[in-house]
N, C-alpha and C positions, 0 to 999 in steps of 0.2 A: 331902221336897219334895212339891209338889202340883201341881194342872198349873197354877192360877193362879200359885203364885212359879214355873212355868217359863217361862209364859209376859212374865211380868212381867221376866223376869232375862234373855231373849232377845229383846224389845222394847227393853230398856237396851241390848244390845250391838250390836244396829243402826241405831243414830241418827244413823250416819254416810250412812246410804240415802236415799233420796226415800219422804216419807212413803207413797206408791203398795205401792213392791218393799217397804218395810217390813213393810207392812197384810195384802202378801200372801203374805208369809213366813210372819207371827204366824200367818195364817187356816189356812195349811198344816197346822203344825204342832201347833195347837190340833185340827184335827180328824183328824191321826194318832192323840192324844193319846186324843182321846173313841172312835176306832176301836178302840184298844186296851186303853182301860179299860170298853167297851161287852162285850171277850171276854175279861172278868176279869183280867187282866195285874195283876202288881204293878209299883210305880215303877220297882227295879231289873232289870225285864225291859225295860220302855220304853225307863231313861236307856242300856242295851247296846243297844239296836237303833235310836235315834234321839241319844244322845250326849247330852252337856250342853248347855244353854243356849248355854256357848260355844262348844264343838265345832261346835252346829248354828249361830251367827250366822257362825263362819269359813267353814263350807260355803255358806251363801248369798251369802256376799261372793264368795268365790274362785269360786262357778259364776255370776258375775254380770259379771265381766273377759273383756276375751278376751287375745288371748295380747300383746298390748302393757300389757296392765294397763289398758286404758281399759274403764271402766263402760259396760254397755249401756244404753241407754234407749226403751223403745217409745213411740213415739206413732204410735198406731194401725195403720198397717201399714209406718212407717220405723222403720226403726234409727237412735240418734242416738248418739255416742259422749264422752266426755268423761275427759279427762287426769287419771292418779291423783295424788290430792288430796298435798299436804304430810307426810308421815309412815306415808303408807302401805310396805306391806314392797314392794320391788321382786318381779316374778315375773321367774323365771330365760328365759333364750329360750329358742325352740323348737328342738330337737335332732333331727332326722332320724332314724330307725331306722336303725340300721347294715346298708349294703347286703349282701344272700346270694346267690352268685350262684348259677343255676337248677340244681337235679339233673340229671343225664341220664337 
């Protein structure tokens, strides 16, 4: 692999995004990519510390929810939210830490 079919193959599994959070994903990961092949890295050092293609489009999905599974969306200094789409995986709810009660 190479970072153009990385990038290429992580661009196809985000096309469920807003072209915006897409553009700034690819841009992300394209210049981890050239960070790490700037200090001589080979592929299989890169794909263990940045994942595949799909490993990284799940991470952008999943840190892009909040805990109802609605999508965040910036515009400009508002948050805007919107209901997960048709086929998306349900996120589990939020579970509390299990209470400890204090030392003495």
């Amino acid at each position: 692999m190479n970072k153009r079919k990385y990038v290429k193959k992580l661009s196809a599994k985000l096309n469920r995004l807003p072209e915006r959070e897409k553009e700034n994903a690819v841009q992300y990961y394209s210049e981890i990519i050239d960070d790490m092949l700037d200090d001589r890295r080979d592929w299989a050092f890169i794909l263990t510390r940045i994942g595949s293609p799909a490993e990284a489009a799940k991470k952008v999905i999943r840190d892009g929810q909040d805990a109802a599974g609605r999508r965040r969306q910036k515009d400009g200094d508002t948050e805007r939210y919107s209901l997960p789409r048709r086929g998306d995986a349900p996120i589990p709810p939020y579970a509390p830490p299990p209470y400890v009660p204090p030392q003495p």
